[in-house]
C-alpha positions, 0 to 999 in steps of 0.5 A: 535422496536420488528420488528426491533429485529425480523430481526436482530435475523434473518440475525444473524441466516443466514450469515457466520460466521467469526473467527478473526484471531490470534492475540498476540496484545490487542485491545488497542495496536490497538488503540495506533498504529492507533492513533500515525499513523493517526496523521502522516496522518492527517499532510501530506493528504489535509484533508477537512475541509468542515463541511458538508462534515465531518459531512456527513461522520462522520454520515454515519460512526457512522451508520456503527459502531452502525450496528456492530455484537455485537461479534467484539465490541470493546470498546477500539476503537476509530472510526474517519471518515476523507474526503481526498481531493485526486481524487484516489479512495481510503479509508483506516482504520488504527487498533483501528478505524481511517478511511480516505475516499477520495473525488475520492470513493464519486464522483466514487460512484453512491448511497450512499450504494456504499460508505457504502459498501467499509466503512463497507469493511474497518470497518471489517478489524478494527473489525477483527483486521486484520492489527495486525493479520498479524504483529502477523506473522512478528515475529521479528517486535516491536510494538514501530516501527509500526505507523511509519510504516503505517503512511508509508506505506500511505503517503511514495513515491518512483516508484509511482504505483509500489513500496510497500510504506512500512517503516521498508523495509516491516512492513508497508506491514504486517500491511496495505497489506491484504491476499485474505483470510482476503479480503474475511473475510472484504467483509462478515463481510461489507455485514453483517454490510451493511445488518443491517444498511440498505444497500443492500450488493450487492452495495459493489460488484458494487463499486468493479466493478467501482473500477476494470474498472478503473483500465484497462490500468491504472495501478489500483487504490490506493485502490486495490493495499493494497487490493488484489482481492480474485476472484468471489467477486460479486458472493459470495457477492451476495450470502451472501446478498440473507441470509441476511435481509436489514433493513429499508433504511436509509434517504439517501439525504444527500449523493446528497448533499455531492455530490454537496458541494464536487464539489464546492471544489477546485480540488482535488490533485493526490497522485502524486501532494501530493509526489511532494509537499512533502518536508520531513517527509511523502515523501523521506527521502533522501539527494538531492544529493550524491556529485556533478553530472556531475563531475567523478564517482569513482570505488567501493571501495575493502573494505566492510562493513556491512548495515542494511534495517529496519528490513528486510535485511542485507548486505554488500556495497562497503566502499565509498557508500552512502545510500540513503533511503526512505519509499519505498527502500534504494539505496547504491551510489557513490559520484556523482552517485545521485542528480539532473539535469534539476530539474529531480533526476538522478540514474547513479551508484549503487544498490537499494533494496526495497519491491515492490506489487506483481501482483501474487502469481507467481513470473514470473508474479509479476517481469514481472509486475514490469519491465512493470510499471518500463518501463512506466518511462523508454520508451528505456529500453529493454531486454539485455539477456533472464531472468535466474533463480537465488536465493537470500537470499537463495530463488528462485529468477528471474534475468533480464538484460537490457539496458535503454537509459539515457537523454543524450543519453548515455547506461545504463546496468540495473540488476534487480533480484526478489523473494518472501517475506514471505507475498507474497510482491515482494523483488528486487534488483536493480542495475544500471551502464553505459555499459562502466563501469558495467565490474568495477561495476560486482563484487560489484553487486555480492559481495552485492547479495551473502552477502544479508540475508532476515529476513522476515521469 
């Protein structure tokens, strides 16, 4: 025991110190917030239910939370470690201690320490607060708001890959998208808790290589989509290990057999497959139609009135439109501009407004980004005119004009116009007409730009 306290006092003695950020919130406004979401979590994810499996993963996580620098405890937290059954490699920890692991992190991972690393990555962000930290900057956002909001941002669908999955148009991205900064303050704070409870810190930086190679060509996984790399992680990983003493290893043998016992599983689903399954409550929200598709689609009303998006915009909307909301984005749509044909939901009319991840901190970048992913669905859509600089809400803003190809062959016109919100998500606006009638569609399309207002800031 008097060796262990010895190298303990030690690692203390060398490794970086992190100052949590702001925070208006209490430690157990935390709780309650993390508690309300997971339960909306647990209903919509295909938890394993695996009893090995679980104790396995609850074991590893208690080591992880016994290994926390007493100067982050909290004792309000309530810590759960729950394996998902979805082949992404992703985990993910809500504020006051729930913790999802999916089975795709296990089966990428060659060690247990790898697995420990992105825990202990996720336990910082609970112990640093970070997820109420940042509402702490989204002045104007409720607390009563925020589980639905990350239970959201988690489980809500829309473009795939390409949409920020936040409710609230936003809150769920303050509470489940970090900075760099904040990442950077995780991965310290994770090689600190690995070091103490006897992994090598340096696991953390190779799972983040696995997490990065899998990514090329893929559009990135899950996990780094809310985690945004802060660069030169191996190296400032490696150097923070070199200050830190690794206590004795841990019995790892039942990392191998958590290994087999998740092969002997049914396959796991893709975030993909849970969307589809979905038929309320975690997934789209919208009606299955906007009147009847096929049938006549009629001109934008002249009369306007007055629309909300959650908390984060006001416009205004032709008087005969429809909107057609989700977790990602909220359409405005004629009748007979929305619904299903061939068992494919059809958007012929109308416009979308929703918070998408940025690829950058640049704005060129980050909309070429979401046109590139925007283009995987749509194989015909090409540009109609060179991109222009606008603004939106008052901001700088980027403007394309395309055209796409519909599945019955006819010419669709295509707007879309982006700019920043204030942390750094990629607002857009949409908007989307067949060519031969976007001349009647034009001044409704201007009239719900010039009218949006932002209220992020």
């Amino acid at each position: 025991m008097a060796v262990a306290l010895a190298v303990g006092a030690g690692s203390l003695a060398a490794q970086t110190r992190i100052t949590p950020p702001k925070n208006k919130y209490t430690p157990e406004q935390d709780v309650q917030i993390g508690q309300e979401a997971a339960a909306e979590v647990r209903k919509q994810y295909p938890l394993i239910n695996d009893r090995e499996i679980r104790d396995y993963l609850d074991d590893l996580g208690r080591r992880l939370v016994a290994a926390t620098p007493p100067e982050y405890r909290q004792s309000a937290f309530e810590y759960s470690f729950t394996p998902v059954n979805l082949k992404e490699i992703n985990a993910f920890a809500l504020p006051g201690g729930p913790m999802f692991v999916n089975r795709g992190m296990i089966d990428a991972a060659t060690r247990e320490g790898e697995v420990a690393g992105v825990m202990a990555h996720e336990l910082s962000h609970v112990l640093l607060r970070h997820g109420t930290a940042n509402a702490t900057k989204a002045q104007g956002f409720q607390i009563g708001a925020m589980a639905g909001a990350i239970a959201g941002a988690i489980i809500g669908g829309g473009w795939g890959q390409v949409v920020s999955q936040g409710s609230q148009f936003g809150l769920g991205t303050w509470l489940m998208k970090y900075s760099r900064e904040y990442e950077k303050q995780a991965d310290l704070l994770g090689a600190q808790i690995m070091a103490r409870a006897g992994y090598d810190p340096r696991d953390l930086a190779r799972m983040f290589e696995t997490i990065q190679a899998q990514s090329k060509g893929s559009g990135g996984p899950e996990w780094m989509s809310s985690h945004p790399n802060p660069g030169n992680r191996s190296t400032y990983i490696a150097q923070e290990a070199a200050q830190l003493t690794v206590a004795r290893q841990p019995d790892s043998r039942d990392f191998a057999v958590a290994k087999r016992e998740l092969a002997s599983l049914p396959p796991a689903k893709s975030m993909a497959d849970l969307g589809r399954g979905n038929t309320g409550g975690g997934g789209e929200n919208a009606p299955v139609s906007v009147g009847r598709m096929g049938e006549p689609v009629p001109a934008p009303s002249t009369a306007y009135r007055g629309v909300r998006g959650g908390e984060l915009f006001q416009t205004s909307v032709p008087s005969n439109w429809q909107a057609v909301t989700s977790n990602s984005a909220v359409k405005f749509v004629p009748q007979n501009a929305y619904g299903q044909i061939n068992g494919e939901t059809v958007f012929t009319h109308g416009v979308e407004l929703g918070v998408a991840r940025a690829a950058s901190r640049d704005l060129v970048e980050s909309t070429d980004a979401l046109l590139n992913a925007l283009a995987q669905g749509n194989p015909d859509l090409r540009q109609a005119a060179q991109p222009r600089q606008t603004s939106l809400s008052q901001r700088t803003a980027i403007e394309h004009q395309l055209v796409n190809r519909t599945p019955n062959g006819a010419q669709e016109r295509v707007g879309v116009t982006t700019t920043f919100l204030a942390d750094g998500n990629l607002f857009y606006m949409l908007t989307i007409v067949p060519v031969e009638e976007s001349s009647r569609y034009q001044p409704a399309f201007s009239r719900v730009a010039s009218t949006l207002r932002l209220n992020d800031r």
